[in-house]
C-alpha positions as CSV (number, residue, x, y, z in Angstrom):
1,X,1.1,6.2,18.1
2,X,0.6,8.1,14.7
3,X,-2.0,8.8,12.2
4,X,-2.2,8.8,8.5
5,X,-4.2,9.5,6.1
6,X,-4.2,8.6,2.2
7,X,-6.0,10.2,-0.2
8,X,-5.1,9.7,-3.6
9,X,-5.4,12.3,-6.4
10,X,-8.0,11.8,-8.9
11,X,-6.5,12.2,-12.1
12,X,-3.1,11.8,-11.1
13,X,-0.6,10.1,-14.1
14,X,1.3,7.4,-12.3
15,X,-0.2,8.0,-9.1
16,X,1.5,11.1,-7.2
17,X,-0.2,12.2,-3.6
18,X,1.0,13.5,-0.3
19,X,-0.2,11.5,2.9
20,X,-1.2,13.8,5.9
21,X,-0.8,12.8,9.5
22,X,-3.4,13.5,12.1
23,X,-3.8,17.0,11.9
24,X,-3.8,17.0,8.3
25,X,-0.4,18.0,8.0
26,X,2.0,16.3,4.7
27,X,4.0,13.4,6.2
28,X,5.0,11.7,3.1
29,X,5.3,11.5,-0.8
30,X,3.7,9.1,-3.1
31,X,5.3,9.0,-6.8
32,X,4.5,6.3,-8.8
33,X,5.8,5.8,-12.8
34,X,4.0,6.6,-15.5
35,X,5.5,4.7,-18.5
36,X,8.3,2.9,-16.7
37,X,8.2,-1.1,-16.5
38,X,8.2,-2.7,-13.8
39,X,5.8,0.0,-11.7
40,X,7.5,1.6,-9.2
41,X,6.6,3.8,-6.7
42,X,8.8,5.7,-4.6
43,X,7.6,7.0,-1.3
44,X,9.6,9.8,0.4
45,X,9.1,12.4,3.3
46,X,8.6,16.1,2.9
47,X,12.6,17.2,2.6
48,X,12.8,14.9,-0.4
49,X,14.3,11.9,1.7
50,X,13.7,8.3,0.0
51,X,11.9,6.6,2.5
52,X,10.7,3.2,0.6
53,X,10.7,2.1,-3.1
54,X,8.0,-0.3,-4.1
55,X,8.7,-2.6,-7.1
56,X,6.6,-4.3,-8.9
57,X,7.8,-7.7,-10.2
58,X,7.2,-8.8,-13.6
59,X,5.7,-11.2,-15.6
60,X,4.1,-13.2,-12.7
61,X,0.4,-14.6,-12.5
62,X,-0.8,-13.2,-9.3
63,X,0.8,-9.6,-8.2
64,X,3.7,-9.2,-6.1
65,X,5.9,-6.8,-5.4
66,X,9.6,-6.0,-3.4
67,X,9.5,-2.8,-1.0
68,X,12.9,-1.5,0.0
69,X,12.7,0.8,2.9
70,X,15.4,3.5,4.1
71,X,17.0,1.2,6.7
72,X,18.3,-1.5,4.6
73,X,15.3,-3.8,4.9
74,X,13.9,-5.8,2.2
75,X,10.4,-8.0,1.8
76,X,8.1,-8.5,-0.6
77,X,4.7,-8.7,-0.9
78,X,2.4,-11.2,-2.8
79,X,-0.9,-11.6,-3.9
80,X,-2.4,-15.7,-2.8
81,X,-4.7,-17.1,-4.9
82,X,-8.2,-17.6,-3.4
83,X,-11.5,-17.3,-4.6
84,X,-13.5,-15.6,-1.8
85,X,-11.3,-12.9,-0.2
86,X,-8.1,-11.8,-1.1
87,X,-5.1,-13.1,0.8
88,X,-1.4,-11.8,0.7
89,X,1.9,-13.2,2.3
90,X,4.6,-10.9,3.4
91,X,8.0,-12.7,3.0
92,X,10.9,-12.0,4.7
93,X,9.2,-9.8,7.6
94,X,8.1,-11.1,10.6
95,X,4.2,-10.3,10.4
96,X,0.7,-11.7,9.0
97,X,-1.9,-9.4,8.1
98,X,-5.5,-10.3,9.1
99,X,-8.8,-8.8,8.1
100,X,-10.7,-8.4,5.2
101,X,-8.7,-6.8,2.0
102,X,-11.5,-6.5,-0.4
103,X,-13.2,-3.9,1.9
104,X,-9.7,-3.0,3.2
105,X,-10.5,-3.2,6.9
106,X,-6.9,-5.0,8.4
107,X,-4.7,-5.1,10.4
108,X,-0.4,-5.7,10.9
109,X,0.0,-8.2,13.8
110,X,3.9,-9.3,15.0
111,X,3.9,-11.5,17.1
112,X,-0.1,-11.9,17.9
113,X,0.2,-7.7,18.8
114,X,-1.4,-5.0,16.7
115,X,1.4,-2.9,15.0
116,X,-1.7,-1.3,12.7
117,X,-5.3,-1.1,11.5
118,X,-6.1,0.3,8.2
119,X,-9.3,1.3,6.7
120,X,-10.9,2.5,3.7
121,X,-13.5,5.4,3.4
122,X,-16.1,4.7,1.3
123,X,-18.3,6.5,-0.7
124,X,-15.6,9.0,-1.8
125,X,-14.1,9.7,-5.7
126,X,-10.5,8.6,-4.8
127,X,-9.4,6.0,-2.4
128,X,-9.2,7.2,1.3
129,X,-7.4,5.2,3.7
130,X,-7.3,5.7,7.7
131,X,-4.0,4.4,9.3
132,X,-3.3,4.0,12.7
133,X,0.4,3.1,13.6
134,X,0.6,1.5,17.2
135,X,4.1,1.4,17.2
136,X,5.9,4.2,15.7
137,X,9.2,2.5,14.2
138,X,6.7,0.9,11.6
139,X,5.3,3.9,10.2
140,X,7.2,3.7,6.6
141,X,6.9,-0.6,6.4
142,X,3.0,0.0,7.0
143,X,2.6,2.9,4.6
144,X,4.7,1.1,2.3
145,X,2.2,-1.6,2.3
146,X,-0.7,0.1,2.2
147,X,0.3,1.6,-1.1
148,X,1.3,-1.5,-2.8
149,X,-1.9,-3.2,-1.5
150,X,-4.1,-0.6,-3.2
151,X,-2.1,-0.9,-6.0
152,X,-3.3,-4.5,-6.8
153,X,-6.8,-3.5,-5.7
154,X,-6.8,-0.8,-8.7
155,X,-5.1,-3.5,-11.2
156,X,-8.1,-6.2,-10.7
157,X,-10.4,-3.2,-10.5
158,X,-8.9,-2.5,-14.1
159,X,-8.9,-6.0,-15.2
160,X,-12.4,-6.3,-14.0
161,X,-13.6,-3.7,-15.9
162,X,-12.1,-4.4,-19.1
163,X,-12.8,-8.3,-19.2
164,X,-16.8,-6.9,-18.8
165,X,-16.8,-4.8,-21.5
166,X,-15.6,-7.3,-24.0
């Protein structure tokens, strides 16, 4: 089992942090584009190895986005639309996530087991995020999509925000 733990920079442009495991140690790299389109982010470990790229794809209604990982595996991840709580499908991987994204409280299932729970911290500046990996082979995929997830929480956070002040 490992431990994570995301906490994004404040006033970061294009979204760089580290991710610290357990002990608070730097595990991985978050580097996300400033001025590039589509957003990317590129998530590597601590010797500079490419673990996952996250794409955004463009010009669709609802977010969605491809994650390559370091191994050769592909899937993307999509927003659903509903209307009460956000829903996302994972194609190409054999998992569902279950729980409750708006709060981000959720967790990885293959298979009916728990690969992973995530949870946000509240009451902090940035987004905090608590990651527990059952199994350690899915480490990357799950940070991966933890980072593309609260990615399309800050774009409706943004959109929110500017469709009220007009």
């Amino acid at each position: 089992m490992k431990s994570f733990q995301i906490k994004q920079k404040m006033w970061s442009p294009g979204g760089k942090f580290t991710i610290t495991d357990e002990l608070g140690i730097p595990t991985y790299q978050v580097e996300g584009s400033i001025f590039k389109i589509p957003k990317t982010f590129i998530i590597s470990d601590m010797q500079g190895k490419q673990i996952s790229r996250i794409q955004r794809k463009t010009w669709t209604f609802l977010p969605k986005f491809y994650v390559n990982l370091h191994d050769g595996s592909t899937f993307f991840l999509k927003r659903d639309l509903s209307f009460f709580k956000p829903h996302y499908t994972i194609k190409d991987l054999d998992m569902e996530i279950q729980g409750d994204f708006w709060d981000m409280h959720f967790r990885l299932l293959q298979n009916d087991q728990e690969v992973a729970s995530i949870s946000q911290e509240w009451l902090r500046l940035t987004s905090t995020y608590n990651i527990e990996v059952y199994d350690d082979q899915y480490a990357d995929l799950v940070i991966s999509l933890v980072i593309a997830i609260d990615y399309v929480k800050a774009i409706e956070k943004s959109s929110a925000r500017s469709s009220a002040s007009h």
